[in-house]
KOLTI-711229 format. One line per 8 residues: number of its first residue (from 1); their letters; for each residue x, y, z of N, C-alpha, C. Coordinates in steps of 0.2 Angstrom, whole numbers, plus 2048, in hexadecimal, padded with zeros to 3 digits. Each point is the difference from the previous one (the first is absolute). Last residue first. Example, Ala and Ser with C-alpha at 12.3 -4.5 7.8 and 13.67 -1.06 7.14 Angstrom:
BEGIN
2) SA) 840,7F5,823,804,806,801,7FC,805,803  802,7E4,800,7FC,806,800,804,806,800
//
This chain:
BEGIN
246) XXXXXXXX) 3B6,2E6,8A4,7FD,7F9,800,7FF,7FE,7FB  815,810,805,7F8,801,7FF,7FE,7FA,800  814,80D,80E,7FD,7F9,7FC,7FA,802,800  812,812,7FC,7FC,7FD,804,7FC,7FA,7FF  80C,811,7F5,804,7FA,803,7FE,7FB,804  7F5,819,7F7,806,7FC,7FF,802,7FD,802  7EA,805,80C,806,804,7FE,803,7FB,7FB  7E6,800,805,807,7FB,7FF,804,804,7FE
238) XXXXXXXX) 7E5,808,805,80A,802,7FC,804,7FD,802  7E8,7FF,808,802,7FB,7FB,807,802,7FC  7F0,80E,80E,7FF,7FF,7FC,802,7FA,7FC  7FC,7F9,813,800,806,7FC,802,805,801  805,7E6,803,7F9,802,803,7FD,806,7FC  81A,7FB,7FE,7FB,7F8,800,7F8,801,7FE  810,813,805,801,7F9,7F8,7FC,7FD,800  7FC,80F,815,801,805,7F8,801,7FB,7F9
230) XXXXXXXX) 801,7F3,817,7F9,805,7FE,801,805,7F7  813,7F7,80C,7FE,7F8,7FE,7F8,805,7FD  80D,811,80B,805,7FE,7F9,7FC,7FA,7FC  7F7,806,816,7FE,804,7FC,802,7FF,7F8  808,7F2,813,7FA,800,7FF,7FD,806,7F9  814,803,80B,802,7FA,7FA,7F9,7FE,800  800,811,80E,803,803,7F9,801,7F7,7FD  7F9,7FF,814,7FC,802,7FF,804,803,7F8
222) XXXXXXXX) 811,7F9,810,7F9,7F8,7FE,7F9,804,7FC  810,810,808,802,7FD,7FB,7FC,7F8,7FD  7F8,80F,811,801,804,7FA,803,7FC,7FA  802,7F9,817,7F9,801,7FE,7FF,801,7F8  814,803,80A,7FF,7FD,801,7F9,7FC,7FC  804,814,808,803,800,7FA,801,7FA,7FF  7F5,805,814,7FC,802,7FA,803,7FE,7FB  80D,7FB,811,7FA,7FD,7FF,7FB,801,7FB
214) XXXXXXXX) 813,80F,806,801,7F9,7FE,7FC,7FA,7FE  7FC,814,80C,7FE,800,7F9,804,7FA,7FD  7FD,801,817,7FA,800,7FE,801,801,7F6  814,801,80E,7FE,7F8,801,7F6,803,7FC  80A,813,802,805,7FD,7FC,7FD,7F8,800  7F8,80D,812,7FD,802,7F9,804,7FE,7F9  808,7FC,816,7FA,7FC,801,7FC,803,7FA  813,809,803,801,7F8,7FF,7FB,7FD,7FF
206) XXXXXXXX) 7FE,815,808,803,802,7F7,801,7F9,7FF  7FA,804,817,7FA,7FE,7FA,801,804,7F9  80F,7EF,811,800,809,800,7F8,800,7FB  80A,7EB,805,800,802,809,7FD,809,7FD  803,7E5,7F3,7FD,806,800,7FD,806,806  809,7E8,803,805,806,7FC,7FE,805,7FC  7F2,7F0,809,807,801,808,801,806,7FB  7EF,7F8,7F3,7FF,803,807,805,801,806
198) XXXXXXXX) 805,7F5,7EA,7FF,806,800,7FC,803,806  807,7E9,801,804,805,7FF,800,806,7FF  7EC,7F1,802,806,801,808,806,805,7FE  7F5,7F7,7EB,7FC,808,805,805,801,808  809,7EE,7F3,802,807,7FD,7FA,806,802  801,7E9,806,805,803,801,800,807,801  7EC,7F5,7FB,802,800,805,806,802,804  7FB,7FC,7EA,7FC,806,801,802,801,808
190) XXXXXXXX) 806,7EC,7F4,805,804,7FE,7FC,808,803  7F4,7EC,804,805,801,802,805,805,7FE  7EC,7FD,7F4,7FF,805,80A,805,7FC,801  802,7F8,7EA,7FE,808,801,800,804,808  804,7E8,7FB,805,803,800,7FE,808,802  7EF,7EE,7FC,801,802,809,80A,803,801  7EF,7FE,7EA,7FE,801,806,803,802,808  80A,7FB,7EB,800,805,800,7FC,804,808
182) XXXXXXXX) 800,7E7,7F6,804,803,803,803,809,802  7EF,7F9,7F0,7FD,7FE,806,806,801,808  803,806,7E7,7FB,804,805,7FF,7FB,805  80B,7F9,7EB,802,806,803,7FD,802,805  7F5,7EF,7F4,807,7FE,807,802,807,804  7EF,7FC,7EB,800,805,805,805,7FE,805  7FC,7F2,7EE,801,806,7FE,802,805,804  7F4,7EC,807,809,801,800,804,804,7FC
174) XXXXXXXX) 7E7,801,803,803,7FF,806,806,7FF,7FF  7F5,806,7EC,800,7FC,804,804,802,805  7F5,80C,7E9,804,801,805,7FE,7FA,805  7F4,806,7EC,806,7FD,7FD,807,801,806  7E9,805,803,7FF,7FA,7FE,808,7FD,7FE  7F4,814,80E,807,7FE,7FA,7FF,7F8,800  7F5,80D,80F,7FE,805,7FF,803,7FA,7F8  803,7FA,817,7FB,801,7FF,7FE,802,7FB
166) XXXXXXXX) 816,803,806,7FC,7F8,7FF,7F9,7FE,7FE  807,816,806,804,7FB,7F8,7FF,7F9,800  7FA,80E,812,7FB,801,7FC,803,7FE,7F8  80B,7F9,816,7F9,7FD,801,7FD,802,7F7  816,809,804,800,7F9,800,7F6,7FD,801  806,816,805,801,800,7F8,802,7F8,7FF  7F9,809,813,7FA,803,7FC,803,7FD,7FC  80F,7FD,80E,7FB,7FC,802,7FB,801,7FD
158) XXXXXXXX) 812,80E,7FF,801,7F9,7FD,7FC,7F9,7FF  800,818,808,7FD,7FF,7FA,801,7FB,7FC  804,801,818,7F6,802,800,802,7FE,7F7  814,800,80B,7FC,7FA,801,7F9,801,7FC  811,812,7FF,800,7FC,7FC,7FA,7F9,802  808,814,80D,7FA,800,7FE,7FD,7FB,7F9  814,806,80D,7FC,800,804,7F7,7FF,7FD  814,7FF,7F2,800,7FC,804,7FB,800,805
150) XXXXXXXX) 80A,814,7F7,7FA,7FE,7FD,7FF,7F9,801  812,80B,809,7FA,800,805,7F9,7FD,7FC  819,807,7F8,7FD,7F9,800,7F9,7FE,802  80D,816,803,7FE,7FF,7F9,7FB,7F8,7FF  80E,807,811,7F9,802,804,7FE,7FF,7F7  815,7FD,805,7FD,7FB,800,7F8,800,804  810,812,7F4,7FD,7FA,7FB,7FD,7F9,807  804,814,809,7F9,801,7FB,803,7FA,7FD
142) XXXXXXXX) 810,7FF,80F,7F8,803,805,7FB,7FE,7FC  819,802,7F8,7FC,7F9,800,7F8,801,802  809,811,7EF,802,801,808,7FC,7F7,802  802,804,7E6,7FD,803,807,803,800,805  807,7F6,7E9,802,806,803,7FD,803,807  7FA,7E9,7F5,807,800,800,803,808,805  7E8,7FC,7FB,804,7FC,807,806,801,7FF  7F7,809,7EE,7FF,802,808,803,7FF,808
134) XXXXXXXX) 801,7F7,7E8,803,806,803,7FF,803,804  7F0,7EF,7FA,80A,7FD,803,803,804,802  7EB,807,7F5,7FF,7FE,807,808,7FD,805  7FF,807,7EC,7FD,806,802,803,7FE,807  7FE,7F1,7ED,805,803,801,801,806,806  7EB,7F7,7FB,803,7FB,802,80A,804,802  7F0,809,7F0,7FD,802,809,805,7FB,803  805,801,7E9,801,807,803,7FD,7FE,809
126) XXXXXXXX) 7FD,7F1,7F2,805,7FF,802,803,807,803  7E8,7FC,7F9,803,7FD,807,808,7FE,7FF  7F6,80E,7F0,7FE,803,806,803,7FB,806  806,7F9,7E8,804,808,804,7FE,801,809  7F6,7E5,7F8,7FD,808,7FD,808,806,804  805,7E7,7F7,7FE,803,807,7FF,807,7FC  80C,7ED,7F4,7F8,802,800,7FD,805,805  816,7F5,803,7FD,804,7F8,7FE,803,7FF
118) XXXXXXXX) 80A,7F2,813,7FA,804,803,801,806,7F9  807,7E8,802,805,805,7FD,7FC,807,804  7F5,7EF,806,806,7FF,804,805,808,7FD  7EB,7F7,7F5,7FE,804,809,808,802,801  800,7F0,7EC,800,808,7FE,7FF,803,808  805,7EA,802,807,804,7FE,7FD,809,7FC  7EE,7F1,805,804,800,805,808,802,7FF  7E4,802,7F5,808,7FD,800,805,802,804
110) XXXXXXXX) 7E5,7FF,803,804,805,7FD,808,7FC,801  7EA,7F8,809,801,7FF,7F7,805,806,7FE  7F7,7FE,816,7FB,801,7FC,803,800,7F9  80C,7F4,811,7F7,7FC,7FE,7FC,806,7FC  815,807,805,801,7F9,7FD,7FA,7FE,7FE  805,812,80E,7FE,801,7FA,800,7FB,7FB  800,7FA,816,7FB,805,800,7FF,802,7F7  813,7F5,808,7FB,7FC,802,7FA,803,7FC
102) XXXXXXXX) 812,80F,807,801,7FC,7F9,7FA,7FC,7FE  801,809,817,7FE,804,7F9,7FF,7FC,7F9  80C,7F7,811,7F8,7FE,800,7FE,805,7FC  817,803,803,7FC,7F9,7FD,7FD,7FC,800  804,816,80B,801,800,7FA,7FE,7FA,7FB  800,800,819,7FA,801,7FC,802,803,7F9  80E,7EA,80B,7FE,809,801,7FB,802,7FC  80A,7E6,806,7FC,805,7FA,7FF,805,804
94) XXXXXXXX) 812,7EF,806,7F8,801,802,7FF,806,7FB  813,7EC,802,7FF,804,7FE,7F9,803,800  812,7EE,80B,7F8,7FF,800,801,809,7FD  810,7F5,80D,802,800,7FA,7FB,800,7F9  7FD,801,81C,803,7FA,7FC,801,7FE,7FA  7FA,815,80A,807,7FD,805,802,7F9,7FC  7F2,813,7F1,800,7FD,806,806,7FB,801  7FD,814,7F0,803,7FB,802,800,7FD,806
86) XXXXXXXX) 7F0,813,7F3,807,801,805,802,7F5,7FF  7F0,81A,7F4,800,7FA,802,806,7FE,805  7F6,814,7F9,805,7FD,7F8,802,7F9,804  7F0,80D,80C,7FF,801,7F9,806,7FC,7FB  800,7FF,819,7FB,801,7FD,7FC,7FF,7F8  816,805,809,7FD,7F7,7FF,7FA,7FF,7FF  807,817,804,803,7FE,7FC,7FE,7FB,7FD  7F9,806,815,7FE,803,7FA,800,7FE,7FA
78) XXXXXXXX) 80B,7FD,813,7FC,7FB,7FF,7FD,800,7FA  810,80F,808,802,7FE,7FA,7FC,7F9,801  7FC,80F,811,7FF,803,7FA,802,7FA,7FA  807,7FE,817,7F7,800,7FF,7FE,801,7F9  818,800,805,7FD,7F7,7FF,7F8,801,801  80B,818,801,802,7FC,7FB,7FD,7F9,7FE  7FE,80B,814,7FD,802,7FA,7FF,7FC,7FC  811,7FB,810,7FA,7FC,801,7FB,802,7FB
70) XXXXXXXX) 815,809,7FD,802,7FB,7FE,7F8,7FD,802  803,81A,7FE,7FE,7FB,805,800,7F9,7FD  800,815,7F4,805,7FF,803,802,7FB,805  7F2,804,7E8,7FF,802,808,809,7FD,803  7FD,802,7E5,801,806,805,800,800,806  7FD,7EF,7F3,809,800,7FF,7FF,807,803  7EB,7F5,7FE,803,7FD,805,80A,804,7FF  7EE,808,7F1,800,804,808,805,7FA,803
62) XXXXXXXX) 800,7FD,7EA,802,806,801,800,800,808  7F5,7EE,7FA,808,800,800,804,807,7FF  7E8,7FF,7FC,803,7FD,809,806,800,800  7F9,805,7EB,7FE,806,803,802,7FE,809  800,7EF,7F0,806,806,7FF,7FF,805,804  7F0,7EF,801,807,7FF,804,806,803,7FE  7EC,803,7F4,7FD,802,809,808,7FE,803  7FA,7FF,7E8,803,804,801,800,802,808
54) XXXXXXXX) 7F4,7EF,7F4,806,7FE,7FE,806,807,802  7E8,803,803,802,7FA,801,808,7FF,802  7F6,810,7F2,7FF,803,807,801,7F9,805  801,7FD,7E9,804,804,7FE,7FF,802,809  7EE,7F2,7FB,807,7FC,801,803,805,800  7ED,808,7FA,801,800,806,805,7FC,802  7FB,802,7EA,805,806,804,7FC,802,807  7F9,7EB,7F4,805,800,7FD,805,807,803
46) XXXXXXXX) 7EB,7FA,808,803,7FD,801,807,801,7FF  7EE,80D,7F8,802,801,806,804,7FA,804  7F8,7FE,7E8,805,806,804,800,802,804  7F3,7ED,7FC,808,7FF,7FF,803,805,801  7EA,805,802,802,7FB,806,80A,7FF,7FE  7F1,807,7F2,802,807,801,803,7FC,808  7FB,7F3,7F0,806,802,7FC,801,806,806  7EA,7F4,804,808,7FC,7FF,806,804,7FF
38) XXXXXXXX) 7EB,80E,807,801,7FB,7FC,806,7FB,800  7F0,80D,813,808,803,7FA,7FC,7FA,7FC  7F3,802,812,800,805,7FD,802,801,7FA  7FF,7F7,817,800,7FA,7FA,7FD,804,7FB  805,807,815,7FD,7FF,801,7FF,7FE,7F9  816,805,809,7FB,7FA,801,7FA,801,800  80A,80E,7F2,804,7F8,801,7FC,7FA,805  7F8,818,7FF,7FC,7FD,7FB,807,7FA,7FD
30) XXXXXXXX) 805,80C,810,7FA,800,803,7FD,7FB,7FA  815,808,7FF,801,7FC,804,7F7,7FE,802  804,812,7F1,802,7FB,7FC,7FE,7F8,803  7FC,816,80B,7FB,7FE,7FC,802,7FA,7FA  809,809,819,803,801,7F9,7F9,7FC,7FC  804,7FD,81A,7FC,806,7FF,801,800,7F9  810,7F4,808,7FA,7FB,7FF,7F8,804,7FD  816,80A,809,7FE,7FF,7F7,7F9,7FB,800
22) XXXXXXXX) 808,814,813,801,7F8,7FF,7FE,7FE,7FA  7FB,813,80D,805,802,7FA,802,7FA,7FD  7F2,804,814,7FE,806,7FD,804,7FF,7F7  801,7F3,814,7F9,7FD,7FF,7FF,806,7F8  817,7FB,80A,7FE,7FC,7FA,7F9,801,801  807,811,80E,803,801,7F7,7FE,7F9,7FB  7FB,801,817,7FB,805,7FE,802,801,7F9  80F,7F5,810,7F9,7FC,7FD,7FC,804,7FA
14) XXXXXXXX) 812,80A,80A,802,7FA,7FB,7FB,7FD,7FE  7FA,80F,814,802,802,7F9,802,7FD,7F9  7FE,7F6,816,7FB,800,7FE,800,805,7F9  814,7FA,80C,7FD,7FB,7FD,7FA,801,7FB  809,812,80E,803,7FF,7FA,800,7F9,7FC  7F1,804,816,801,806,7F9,802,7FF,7FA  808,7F2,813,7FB,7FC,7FE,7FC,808,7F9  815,807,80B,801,7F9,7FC,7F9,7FC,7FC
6) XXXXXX) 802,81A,809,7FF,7FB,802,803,7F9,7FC  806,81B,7F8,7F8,7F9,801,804,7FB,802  805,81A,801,802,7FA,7FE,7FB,7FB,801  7FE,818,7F3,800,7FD,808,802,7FA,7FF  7FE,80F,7ED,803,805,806,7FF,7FB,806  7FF,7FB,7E3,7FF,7FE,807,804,804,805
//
């Protein structure tokens, strides 16, 4: 990039990445929701989609100990509760979306201390996942919290992938699915922070080209753990060593 873009630009640029590079695009996620897999290949996309799950509030907790701003800070570490839950005022314990995950793998019949160990998980998605933490841990704040922007686009696949599972799976209910519904109205909340952020503080267009691969890479990494669940499960069919077989 040699010219600086506009705020609404550098929005529409981000867009143009999840229409271009966005995973729902991935032939595995196409043929999930459109009732295609089998049981088994449904449990492993479950089973090391929890492993991406269960690691979102690490990778948060990296960035909340990096901003500098104590207000930051309390927007970000929603996040957190988000996922790993939180103690309400009157003593009252509310489930995070890790323990609606659980839920999820619960009713497809996969054990619950094995999801947890995260054992079974394909190299691919702990390699990608690991990827993505370090990222955040190491980047410059700017790109790790331009990395998240995939939220901007998560409504559309959550709403393709709840109607056509249900639709599609005999062996999936509605409360199998809890995960997602409140995801609906966290998701563009946490996008609304964090674009406004990247738009003020993206001021030079080596930031503004930094905040765009962040995104990509981003991209990249939800699309490689598609690929890894694709190669075992779907084809060829090579289940690395260690990995859980059906």
């Amino acid at each position: 990039m040699t010219a600086l873009l506009s705020s609404e630009e550098l929005e529409a640029a981000l867009r143009r990445i999840g229409v271009e590079r966005y995973h729902n695009l991935h032939p595995f996620h196409r043929a999930l929701h459109g009732g295609q897999l089998q049981k088994f290949q449904v449990q492993a996309w479950a089973l090391n989609r929890y492993y991406y799950q269960s690691r979102i509030p690490a990778k948060d907790a990296y960035l909340v100990a990096r901003l500098p701003d104590p207000a930051l800070r309390r927007l970000w570490r929603s996040r957190i509760e988000d996922h790993d839950g939180h103690i309400q005022p009157e003593g009252v314990e509310q489930d995070g979306g890790i323990a609606r995950w659980l839920k999820l793998t619960d009713g497809l019949g996969l054990d619950r201390d094995y999801v947890i160990s995260t054992r079974g998980i394909l190299p691919g998605t702990r390699h990608a996942v690991d990827a993505y933490v370090n990222f955040v841990r190491d980047r410059p704040i700017l790109e790790a919290i331009a990395s998240s922007l995939t939220e901007m686009f998560s409504p559309t696949i959550i709403s393709e992938r709840v109607s056509g599972m249900l639709r599609h799976y005999d062996f999936i209910g509605p409360e199998t699915l809890a995960y997602f519904t409140p995801r609906l109205t966290q998701a563009p909340k946490d996008v609304e922070f964090a674009l406004a952020y990247v738009k003020e503080h993206a001021r030079t267009p080596e930031q503004q080209e930094a905040v765009l691969e962040a995104l990509r890479f981003k991209c990249g990494v939800l699309w490689a753990q598609l690929d890894a669940l694709a190669y075992a499960y779907v084809s060829p069919g090579h289940i690395p060593p260690g990995a859980w077989r059906p």
